[in-house]
Each structure stands twice: as structure tokens, then as C-alpha cells.
N, C-alpha and C positions, 0 to 999 in steps of 0.2 A: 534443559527445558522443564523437567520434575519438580527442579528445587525454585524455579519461578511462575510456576504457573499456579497461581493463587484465581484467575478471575481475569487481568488485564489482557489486553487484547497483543495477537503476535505481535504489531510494532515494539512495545514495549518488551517482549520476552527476547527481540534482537537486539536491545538497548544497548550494550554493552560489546556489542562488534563493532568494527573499525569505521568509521566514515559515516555514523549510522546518527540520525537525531529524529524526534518523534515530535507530532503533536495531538493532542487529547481536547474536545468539544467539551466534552462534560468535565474535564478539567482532573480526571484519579483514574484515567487511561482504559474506562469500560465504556463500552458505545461507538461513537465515529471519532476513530483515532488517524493517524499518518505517520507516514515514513518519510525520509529524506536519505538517501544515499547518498555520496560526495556532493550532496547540494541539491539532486536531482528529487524531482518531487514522485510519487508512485505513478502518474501516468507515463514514465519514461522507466519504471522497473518493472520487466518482463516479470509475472507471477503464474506459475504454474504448479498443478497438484497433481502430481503422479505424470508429469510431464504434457497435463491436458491442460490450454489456456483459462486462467481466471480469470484477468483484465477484462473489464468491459469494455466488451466489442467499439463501444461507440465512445466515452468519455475518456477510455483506457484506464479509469482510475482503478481500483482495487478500495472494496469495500468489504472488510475484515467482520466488519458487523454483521454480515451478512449468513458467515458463519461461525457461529459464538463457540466457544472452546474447541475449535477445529485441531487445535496443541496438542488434545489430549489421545487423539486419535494418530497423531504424527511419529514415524519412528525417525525419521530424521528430515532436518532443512539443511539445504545447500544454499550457500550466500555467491555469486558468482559478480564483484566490483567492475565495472568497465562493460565494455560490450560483452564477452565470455562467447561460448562456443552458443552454434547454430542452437537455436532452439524453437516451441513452438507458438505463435499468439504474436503479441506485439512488438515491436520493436525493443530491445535493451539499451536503453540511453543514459544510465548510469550503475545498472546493477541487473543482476537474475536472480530470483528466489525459486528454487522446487523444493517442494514439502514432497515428502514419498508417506505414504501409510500404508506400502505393498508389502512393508512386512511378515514373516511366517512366522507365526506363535507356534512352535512344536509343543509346548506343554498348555493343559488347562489351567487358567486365570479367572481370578474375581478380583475387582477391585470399588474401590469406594471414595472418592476425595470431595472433600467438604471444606470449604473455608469463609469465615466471616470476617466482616471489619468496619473500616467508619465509611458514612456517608451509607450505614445502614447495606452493605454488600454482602451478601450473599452468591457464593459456588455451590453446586452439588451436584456430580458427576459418578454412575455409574459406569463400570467395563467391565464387559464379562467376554471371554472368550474357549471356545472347545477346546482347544490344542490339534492335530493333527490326532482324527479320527482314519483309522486301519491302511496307517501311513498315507495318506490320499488327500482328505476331508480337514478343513478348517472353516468356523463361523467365527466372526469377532465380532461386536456391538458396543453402542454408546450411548448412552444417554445425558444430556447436562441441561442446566439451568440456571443460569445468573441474572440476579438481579442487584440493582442499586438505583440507590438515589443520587446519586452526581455530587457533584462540590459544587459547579451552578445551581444557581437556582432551578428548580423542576426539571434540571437534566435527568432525567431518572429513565434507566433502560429495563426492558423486561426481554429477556433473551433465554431462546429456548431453539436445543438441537437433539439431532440423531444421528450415529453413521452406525451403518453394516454392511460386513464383507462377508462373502462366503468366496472359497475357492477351491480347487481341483488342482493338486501337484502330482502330476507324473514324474517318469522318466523322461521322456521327451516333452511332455504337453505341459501345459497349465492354463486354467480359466479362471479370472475372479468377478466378480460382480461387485461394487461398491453402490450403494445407495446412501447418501447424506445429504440432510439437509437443514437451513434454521430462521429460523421467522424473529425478526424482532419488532420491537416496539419503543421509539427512543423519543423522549419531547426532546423537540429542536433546542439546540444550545451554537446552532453554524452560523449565529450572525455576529458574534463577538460585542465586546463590552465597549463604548465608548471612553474616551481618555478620564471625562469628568469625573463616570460612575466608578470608573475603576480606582479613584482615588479615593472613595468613599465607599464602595459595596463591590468587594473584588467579586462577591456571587449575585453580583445583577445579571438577571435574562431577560433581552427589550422579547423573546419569541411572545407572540399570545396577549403581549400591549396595544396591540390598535383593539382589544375589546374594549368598551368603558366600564369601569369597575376593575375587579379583580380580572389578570390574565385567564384569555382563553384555555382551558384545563385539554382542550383535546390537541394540541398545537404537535401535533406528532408526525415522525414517520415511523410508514407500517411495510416492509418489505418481507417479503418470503422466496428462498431459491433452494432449489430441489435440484442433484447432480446425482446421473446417472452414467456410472462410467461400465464398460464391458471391455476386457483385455485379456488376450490369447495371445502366446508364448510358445514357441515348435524351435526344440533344437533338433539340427538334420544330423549332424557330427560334431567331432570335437573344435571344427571350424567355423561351420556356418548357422546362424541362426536367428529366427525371424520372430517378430512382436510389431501387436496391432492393438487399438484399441478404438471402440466405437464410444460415441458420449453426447450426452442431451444435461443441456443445461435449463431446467423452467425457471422465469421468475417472474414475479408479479407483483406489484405493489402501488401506495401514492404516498405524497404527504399534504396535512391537511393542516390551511391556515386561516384562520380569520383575519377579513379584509375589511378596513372601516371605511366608508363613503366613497365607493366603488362607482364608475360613470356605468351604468346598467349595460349601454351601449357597446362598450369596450368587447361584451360576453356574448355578443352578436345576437342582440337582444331586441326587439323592434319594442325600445324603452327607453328614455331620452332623462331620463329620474336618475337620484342619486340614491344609493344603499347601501349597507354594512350588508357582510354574506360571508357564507362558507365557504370555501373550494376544496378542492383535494386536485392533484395532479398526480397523473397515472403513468406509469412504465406497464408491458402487456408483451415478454418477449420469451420467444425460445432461441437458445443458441446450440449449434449439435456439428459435428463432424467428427472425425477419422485423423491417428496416428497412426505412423507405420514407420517402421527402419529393417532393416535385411544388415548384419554383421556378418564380417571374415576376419579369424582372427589368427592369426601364428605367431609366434615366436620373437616374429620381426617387425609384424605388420599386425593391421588392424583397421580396418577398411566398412564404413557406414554409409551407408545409403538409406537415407529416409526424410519423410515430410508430414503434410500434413494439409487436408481441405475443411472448412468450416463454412458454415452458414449462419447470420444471425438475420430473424426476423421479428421485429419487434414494433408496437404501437406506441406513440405519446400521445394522450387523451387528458383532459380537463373534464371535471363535471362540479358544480353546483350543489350543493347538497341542504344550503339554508339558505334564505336573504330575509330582511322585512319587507322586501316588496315580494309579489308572485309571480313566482317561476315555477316551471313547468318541473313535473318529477323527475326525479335522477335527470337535469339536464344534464348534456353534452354539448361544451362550448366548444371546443374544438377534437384536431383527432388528425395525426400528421401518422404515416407509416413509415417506415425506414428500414433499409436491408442493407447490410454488408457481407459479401463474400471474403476468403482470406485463403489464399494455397499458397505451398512452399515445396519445394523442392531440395534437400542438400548435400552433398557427397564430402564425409570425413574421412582422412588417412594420416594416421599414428604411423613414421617409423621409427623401430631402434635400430643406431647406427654400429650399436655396442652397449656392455652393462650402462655406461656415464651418460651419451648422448640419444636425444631423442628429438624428432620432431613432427608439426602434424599443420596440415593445409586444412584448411575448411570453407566451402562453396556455398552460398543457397542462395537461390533465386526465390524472392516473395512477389505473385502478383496479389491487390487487392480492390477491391470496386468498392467502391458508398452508392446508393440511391436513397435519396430524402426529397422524403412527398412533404416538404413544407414546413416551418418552422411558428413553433408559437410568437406570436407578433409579427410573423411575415409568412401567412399562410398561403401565398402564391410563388412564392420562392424552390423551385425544384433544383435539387442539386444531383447531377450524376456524377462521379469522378473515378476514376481509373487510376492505378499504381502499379507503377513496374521496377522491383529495385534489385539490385546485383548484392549482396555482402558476403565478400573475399575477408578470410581469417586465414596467419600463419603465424608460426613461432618454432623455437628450438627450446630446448630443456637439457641443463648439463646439473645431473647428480655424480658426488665424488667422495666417500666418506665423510655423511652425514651432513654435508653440503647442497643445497640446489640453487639452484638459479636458470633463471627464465629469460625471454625474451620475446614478444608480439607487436605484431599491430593486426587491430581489426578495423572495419568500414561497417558502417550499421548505417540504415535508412526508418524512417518515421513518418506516418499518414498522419495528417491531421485530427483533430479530435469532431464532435460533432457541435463545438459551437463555435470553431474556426471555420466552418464551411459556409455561418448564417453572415452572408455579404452577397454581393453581385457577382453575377456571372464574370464582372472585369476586375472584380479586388478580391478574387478565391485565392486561397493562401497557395503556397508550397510546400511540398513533403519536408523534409528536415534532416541534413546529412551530419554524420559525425563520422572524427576518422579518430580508432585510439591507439597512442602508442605505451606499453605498457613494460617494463624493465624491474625486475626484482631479484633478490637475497635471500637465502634462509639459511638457517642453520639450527641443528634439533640434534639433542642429547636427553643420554636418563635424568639429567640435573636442570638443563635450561634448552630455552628456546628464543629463538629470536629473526627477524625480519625486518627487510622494508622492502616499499614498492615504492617506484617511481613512475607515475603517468603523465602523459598528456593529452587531454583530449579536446580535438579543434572540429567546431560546430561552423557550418555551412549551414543558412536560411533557418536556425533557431526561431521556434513563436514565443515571443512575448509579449506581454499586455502593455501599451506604450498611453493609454489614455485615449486614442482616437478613436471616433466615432465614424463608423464605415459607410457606407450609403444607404444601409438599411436599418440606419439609429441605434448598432449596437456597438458593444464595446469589445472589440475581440483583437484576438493576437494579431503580432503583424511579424513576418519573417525579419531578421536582422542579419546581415552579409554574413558577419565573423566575431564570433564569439568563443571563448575557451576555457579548461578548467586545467590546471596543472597543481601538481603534489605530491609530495612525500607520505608515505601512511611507515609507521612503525610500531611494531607488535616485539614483545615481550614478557616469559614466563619462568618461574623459577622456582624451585622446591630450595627455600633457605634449610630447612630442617624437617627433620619429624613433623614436626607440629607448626610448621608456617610455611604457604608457598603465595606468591605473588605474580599477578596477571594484569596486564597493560598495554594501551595500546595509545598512538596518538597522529592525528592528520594533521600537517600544515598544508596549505593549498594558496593557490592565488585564482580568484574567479572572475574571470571579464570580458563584457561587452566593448567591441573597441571604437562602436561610432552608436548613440541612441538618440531616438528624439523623441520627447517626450511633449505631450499633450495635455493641456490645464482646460476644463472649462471653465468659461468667465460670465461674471456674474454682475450687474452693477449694483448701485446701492439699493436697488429697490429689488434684488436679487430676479432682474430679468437678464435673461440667458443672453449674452453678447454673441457667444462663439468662442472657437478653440486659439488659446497662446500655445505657441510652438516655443521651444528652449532645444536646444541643441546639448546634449553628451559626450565626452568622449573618454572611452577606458576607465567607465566604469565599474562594482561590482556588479556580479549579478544577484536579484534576490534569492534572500532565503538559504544562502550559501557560507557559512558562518571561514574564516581564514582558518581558525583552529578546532579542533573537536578529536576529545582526550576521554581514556576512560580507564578506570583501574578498580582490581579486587585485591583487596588483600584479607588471606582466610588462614584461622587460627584452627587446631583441630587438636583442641584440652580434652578431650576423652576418645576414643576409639569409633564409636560413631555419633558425633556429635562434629559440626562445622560451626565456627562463626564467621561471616563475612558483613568484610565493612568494603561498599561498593558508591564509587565514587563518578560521576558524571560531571566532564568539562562542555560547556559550549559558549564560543566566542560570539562578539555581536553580529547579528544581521540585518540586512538593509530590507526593508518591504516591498519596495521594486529596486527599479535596475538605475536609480538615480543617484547614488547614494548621499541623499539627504539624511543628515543625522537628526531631523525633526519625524524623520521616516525609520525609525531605527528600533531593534527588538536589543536592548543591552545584554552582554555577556551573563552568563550565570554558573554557579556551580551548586551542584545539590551530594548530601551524600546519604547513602541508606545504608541498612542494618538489616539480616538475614542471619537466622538460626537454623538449622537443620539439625534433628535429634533422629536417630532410627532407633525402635526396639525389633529383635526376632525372639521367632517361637516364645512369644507373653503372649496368650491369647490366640493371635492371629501369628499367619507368615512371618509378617511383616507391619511395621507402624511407623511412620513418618510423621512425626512432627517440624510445624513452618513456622518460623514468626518472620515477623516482616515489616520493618516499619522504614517507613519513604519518607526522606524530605526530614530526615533528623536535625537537621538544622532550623526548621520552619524558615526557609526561603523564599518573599514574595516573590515567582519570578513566572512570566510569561515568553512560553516555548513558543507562541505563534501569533499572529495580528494580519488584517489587512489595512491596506490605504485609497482613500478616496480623495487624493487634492486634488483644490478646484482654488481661483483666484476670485476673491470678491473685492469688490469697488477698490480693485488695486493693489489689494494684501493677497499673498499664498495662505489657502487655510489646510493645515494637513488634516484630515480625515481620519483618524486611525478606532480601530476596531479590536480589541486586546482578546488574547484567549489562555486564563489566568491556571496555573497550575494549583492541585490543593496543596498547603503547607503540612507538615506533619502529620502523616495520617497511618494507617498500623493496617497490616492482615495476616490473619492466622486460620493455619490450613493444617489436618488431620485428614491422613490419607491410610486407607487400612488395604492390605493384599491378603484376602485368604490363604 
């Protein structure tokens, strides 16, 4: 994590794990970036920090932006492929992520990391920590700030954090307090380039064009989340022992767009005039509950009990902020409330049958409620809904000099998000089942290492976006019987020499929908709306889900403490939805980058780290991400696409100093 952490956001510092593909708004991975695990997009990867949920409550997505160099605060991240074991927040429908930062500094620490590069970036991150004061006492702290101008046009982010920990280590006891939080500022870059522009200005941004003249300069978002975690630790004996942690999540924010020739009307306005105007749309939430587990451990066994109850209560509000016509101050067009509860329940048990075999059940019952007071554009729309789901996990584990290999299946369950719910009470979606079956290999030496895993995993009532318009004029998912993703993933590493070792890893997969129908609006030649053409699918891929995705380092190490690595990123083509239309298609790409690592000790300081870092060595036009919009006019398919362009060659360099 050290030797990549220049500025770009986690998705990209996981780049280089197995199954793993990213995509970048501002297009040089600082701002609103994503992840993709075996396909799956981040509102199906459970994300947890210190094992308290981060996924929003309600969209489930994960927004990393939110907390800008949270890396630098992390002692380690767990990547958990597949369902993986019980845990706490959303469902896991293609991977798990825990970031831990409950680290103990026993010695005192200063550090300093700075790095700059193109598109005008800038890092600069303080950490200072006490070490264990009168063996008891530890504080840590953080401060950072990144900023950049983007490789879009005016994608440019202003990103500013803080975290601190103080804690209390007993013999038995321990308490920590974490406080961190980060505020950004990012001009919109989430509507993607159209095909024409991108052939001619790969850094067009339409954000901030319906002003006349120059783009609108405020076309931003502005969010801020503040997380408050409290956790207490009591061992009773060498067996038993208990951990709790209480946690309040603040956040609060909008983003604000200018609208040109807006119906006055629409803003529940007694105005029947047309206008250009401001808006801002508002989030207004706290999210807060309770972890808990009770452990037994011996010899043989190893026995968990624990869960977990949340509450999210939060507002979406609208307000007005300019127009040429008059409007009342700080309007308030509209203003929907929303709460979700979330509890779990789960009971693990580890045993050893002997040194080689092992095996471990795992239980949890999740209930979970929605209540939604209304949705913008269907403000009399109330939604309650209730979940009730079972997920049973088991497997065996046989190690046997220097050998292992596995065996699982797990069952995971999935609530809907909150704009699956905006339909009628008679087209409300389905929760969404997955059953994984999971088979792997390893083998690990002083010299090499090597793996694969074999999955399969089969999807019951999958949402996906099929084109239809529901009863209440929008465009939302629609459940799909049977759907699947199955794969080989293979990892490999190897110390050739002294001075060379090489690291690799690569996924073949097959991903399919086996019956889709998919939905065109139509258009006639005067471009009035006819209504929807139905087309029939069968065994499909699904989107976004590329067949192959490969990655390798290979690192040269000419002086004692100096690294060079040449790191190489494969990703095969992807279909934009679940049609696969090759006029709907993200083409294959391969990028490779360059990474230095130089250390000096005791010059000066402890210690000195120097980074270079240049991406995209090749200057590779290739774009990681797109959406699609087809629609059928006067009888022709027009594809729709919307491109979200990577920068080509671009460099950063980072000087990190340890007192």
C-alpha cells in the first residue's frame, strides 16, 4: 500500500489483485473512482472499516471519495472473492473488503508524504503518532490533502481529511476511539463523453453546458462524512473473549447543477413560465449502530457468536438557489425522509479434525426494513418493505506440507437498493439470491508460490437494468430468474534471483444471463415517442463483466534498497449491458506502468522514500468505463453510448520522510 499510494483512490491501489478492474470519472483515478470484483459492481461488495459497515445504507454503493487518503491511515486490507464468511452491512455479492486501522504503534512516529504530478496533483499528508505511553496509552493522527485538476475537462477535486485514534491497552481491557472524517469538492465529470466528442476531444465535459456561454464554474459536488467509532475489547481467560463497538456515521451534502429552460411548474411553483436556474440536491443523514461477537477458542475449536443492529436516518431535499424568474429564498422544492433498519445475528464454529484437516459452519440471520416517504418525481409514492434472509456458509480446509486446499459453498441474500423500490406497490422488486460454490489450490514455498480457485456462482432474481419503464415513468431494475458467473482465477509468484522476482495473477470467467428482454424506446421520424420494442435474449453476457482480466509485476532490485517495477494490467472486452451488442461494447485494453522505489536511512531523517511513478507508459487511448442509452428511431437502433476516457501517460512523484 506504501509504495502506491501517491494520491489515487483505494480502487486503484487494489488494482493489481485478482478479479479486480476499476473505473476513474475524472479519468487519473483521484475523485469518484469504482471497483468491479469478478464482474460485480461495489454495490454487491460488502465494504467495512474496522469491521463497521461503509456501504450506503440506501444506494449500497461505496463512495471512496468520501474519504480521501483513508490508505494512509490503514494497517491492513482484507480482500474476501465470493460471498466469504458472515459479516457486517450489506450483503457480499461478489467480494468483501475490511480495511482495519486498530493497529498498535508501540514506538513514537512522525511522518510526512508529499507527492506531485500531471494534471497539476498534488498529496500532502501528515502522521504523527505517540507510541505506547506508560505501557497503556497510544494517540495516532492524520492529516491529508489532495488536490487535482483531472484529465477531464474541470474534473478537478479538492479533497481534505483527518483521522484520530486514542486508545487504552490493558491486560484484559482495551478501549479506542477513532474520529475521521473528509469533505470533498469534485466538478462533476459522471455523465460521460459522447462517441462523436470522444473522437475528437477525449477531455470533453458536457457537466455545466446547458449554461449559455462558458460552462457553469460551480457544477459540483459537495459531500462531507464524519465517523465516529467506540470499541471495547475484555478478555475473560485464555478462552473466552468479548468485543463491542458502538458507531455514528454524519453526512451531509448536495450537488449543484444548472438547468437551462426549466417548466417553473415541475419545482411545485404556482408559475407556469419557463427559466434557466440553479438547484442543489441534498442528502441530510446519520447512520449509527452496534457490533458485537463473544469468542471460544481451544485447541480444536473456535466458536463465534456475534452480529450487529444499525439504523440509518436520513433526508433527500431539493432547493433552488438561483433562477431568472423569482423565487422565494432558499427554496425548498421538495423533501422525501427515509429510514432503514439492519440487524444480524451469526454463530461461527472452526474445527481441527487434526494438524491437516479443518473445517467451519457458518449461520446468520439478517432481518432488514426500508421506509421511504416519497421519491423525487413521485412524491406520493410510500414504500415500506421488510426482509427476512437465512445465509448458511460451510467448508473443509486440508493443509499438508506446504499444500492447502479448500472447499465451500455459501448462500447470500440482497435488499434492494433505493431506486429499485421507485415503482408500484404491484412491480416492487425482489430481494436477490446467490448460492457460491468455491474449490481451490495452493501451494507456498521460500522460492514460489502458486494457486487457483475455481467458482461458481448462481444468481436467483438478479436486478438488472433491461430498458423498461415501470408504472411510475422510471427506468429501474427488473429481477431476472437465473443468472451466473463461473471461473478459474490463477495467482503466481516467484523470486527468479537475487535481484528479480515476478508476480501474476489471471481470471478466465464465463458471465451469463440465460433468458433477458430487453426494452428500446421508440421514436418516430419527428422523434415523438411511440412506446417500448420488446427483443427477446438468451444467454447472454452480463455487463461490465470482462471474460479475462490478467495482471503482473515484474520487479528488478539493482541496488539494495532501490526497486524497479514494470506493472502490467490486462482487461478484456465488455458489453455495456446484458445484450451483448458489439455497438454496445468497451474494447479490450492493455496498459503498462513504471514504479521506482528508492529508500535512504539515517541521511538526515530515519528514513526517505522516494516514488516515481509513471502510468499508462505506453500512452494507451483506452476507456475503462461507458454507459448506454438505446433507443430505436424511425426504425433504426441508435446506440447511445457515453465513454469515460482514461489519461494517457501521465507521471507522479512522492517523497515521504519518517523522523
Amino acid at each position: 500500500m506504501q509504495k502506491n499510494n501517491l494520491g489515487q483512490d483505494l480502487p486503484f491501489i487494489l488494482n493489481q489483485t485478482p478479479s479486480v478492474t476499476t473505473t476513474t470519472d475524472a479519468g487519473n483515478g483521484i475523485g469518484y473512482t469504482g471497483i468491479h470484483i469478478r464482474g460485480t459492481d461495489a454495490t454487491r461488495i460488502n465494504v467495512t472499516l474496522n469491521g463497521i459497515p461503509f456501504n450506503d445504507a440506501e444506494s449500497l454503493a461505496t463512495y471512496f471519495v468520501d474519504l480521501p487518503d483513508f490508505v494512509s491511515s490503514a494497517s491492513s486490507i482484507q480482500i474476501q472473492r465470493g460471498v466469504g464468511t458472515s459479516t457486517n452491512g450489506s450483503g457480499a455479492f461478489g467480494a468483501t473488503i475490511n480495511i482495519s486501522t486498530n493497529e498498535i504503534n508501540k514506538k513514537a512516529y512522525a511522518e510526512t508524504d508529499n507527492s506531485f504530478g500531471s494534471f497539476n496533483t498534488w498529496k500532502n499528508t501528515i502522521k504523527l503518532g505517540t507510541g505506547l505511553i506508560g505501557n497503556h496509552f497510544t494517540i495516532d493522527a492524520r492529516l491529508s490533502r489532495i488536490t487535482s485538476d483531472g484529465y477531464i475537462d474541470r474534473a478537478f477535486s479538492n479533497l481534505k481529511s483527518f483521522y484520530t485514534s486514542a486508545a487504552y491497552i490493558g491486560n484484559k481491557n482495551s478501549l479506542r476511539l477513532n474520529i475521521f472524517s473528509g469533505k470533498e469538492k469534485t466538478y462533476q465529470a459522471w455523465y460521460g463523453i459522447p462517441f462523436d466528442s470522444l473522437q475528437t476531444n477525449r477531455k470533453y465535459n458536457p457537466a455545466g453546458t446547458e449554461k449559455p456561454g462558458t460552462p457553469y464554474s460551480n457544477q459540483t459536488d459537495n459531500y462531507w462524512q464524519t465517523h465516529y467509532q467506540l470499541f471495547y475489547d475484555h478478555t475473560f481467560n485464555s478462552k473466552w473473549k468479548f468485543n463491542t463497538a458502538i458507531f455514528l456515521i454524519r453526512g451531509k451534502g448536495y450537488y449543484e447543477e444548472y438547468k437551462a429552460q426549466q417548466n417553473l411548474s415541475d419545482y411545485n411553483l404556482n408559475d407556469t413560465s419557463v427559466a434557466d436556474l440553479v438547484r442543489q440536491l441534498w442528502l441530510d443523514n446519520y447512520f449509527y449502530g452496534q457490533i458485537f461477537s463473544l469468542q471460544y477458542k481451544t485447541k480444536k475449536d473456535e466458536l463465534t457468536i456475534g452480529g450487529s443492529w444499525s439504523k440509518y436516518d436520513g433526508k433527500h431535499y431539493g432547493k433552488l438557489v438561483w433562477s431568472e424568474a423569482k423565487i422565494p429564498n432558499d427554496y425548498e422544492y421538495y423533501s422525501y425522509p427515509a429510514t432503514k433498519t439492519d440487524e444480524n445475528m451469526y454463530a461461527k464454529w472452526m474445527h481441527n479434525f487434526n494438524n491437516s484437516l479443518s473445517s467451519f459452519v457458518d449461520l446468520q440471520y439478517r432481518h432488514v426494513m426500508h421506509d421511504m416517504q416519497g421519491f423525487e418525481g413521485s412524491s406520493t409514492l410510500f414504500i415500506k418493505r421488510d426482509f427476512n434472509f437465512f445465509n448458511p456458509k460451510a467448508g473443509i480446509d486440508y493443509n499438508f506440507n506446504g499444500w492447502n486446499a479448500y472447499l465451500s459453498y455459501a448462500m447470500a441474500h440482497k435488499e434492494p437498493n433505493r431506486d429499485d423500490f421507485e415503482a408500484s406497490l404491484q412491480q416492487q422488486p425482489n430481494a436477490e439470491t446467490l448460492h457460491d460454490f468455491e474449490a481451490a489450490i495452493e501451494r507456498k514455498t521460500n522460492k514460489y508460490n502458486f494457486s487457483a480457485t475455481l467458482y461458481y456462482m448462481l444468481y436467483k432474481d438478479q436486478l438488472v437494468l433491461t430498458g423498461k419503464i415501470n408504472d411510475v415513468g422510471s427506468y429501474t431494475r427488473i429481477n431476472v430468474p437465473n443468472s451466473y458467473r463461473t471461473g478459474i482465477e490463477l495467482q503466481a509468484g516467484a523470486a527468479i534471483n537475487s535481484w528479480m522476482n515476478v508476480n501474476g495473477n489471471v481470471t478466465l470467467s464465463s458471465n451469463k444471463i440465460k433468458s433477458f428482454t430487453e426494452y428500446l424506446d421508440e421514436y418516430d421520424a419527428d422523434y415523438n415517442y411511440i412506446g417500448q420494442q420488446i427483443v427477446e435474449h438468451k444467454n447472454t453476457n452480463i455487463s461490465f463483466s470482462p471474460n479475462m482480466i490478467s495482471a503482473a509485476t515484474v520487479t528488478f532490485i539493482p541496488l539494495k534498497n532501490m526497486q524497479l517495477n514494470f506493472i502490467s494490467k490486462y482487461v478484456g472486452k465488455q458489453y455495456l449491458d446484458n445484450t451483448e451488442n458489439n455497438a454496445r461494447m468497451l474494447p479490450s485494453y492493455f496498459t503498462e506502468d513504471f514504479r521506482l522505489n528508492y529508500s535512504l536511512y539515517k541521511l538526515l531523517f530515519n528514513r526517505m522514500d522516494f516514488i516515481v511513478a509513471v502510468n499508462n507508459i505506453f500512452n494507451r487511448l483506452y476507456n475503462p468505463n461507458a454507459n448506454t442509452y438505446p433507443y430505436t428511431y424511425d426504425g433504426e437502433v441508435i446506440n447511445d453510448n457515453y465513454y469515460y476516457p482514461a489519461a494517457p501517460g501521465n507521471f507522479m512523484i512522492g517523497v515521504n520522510i519518517k523522523l
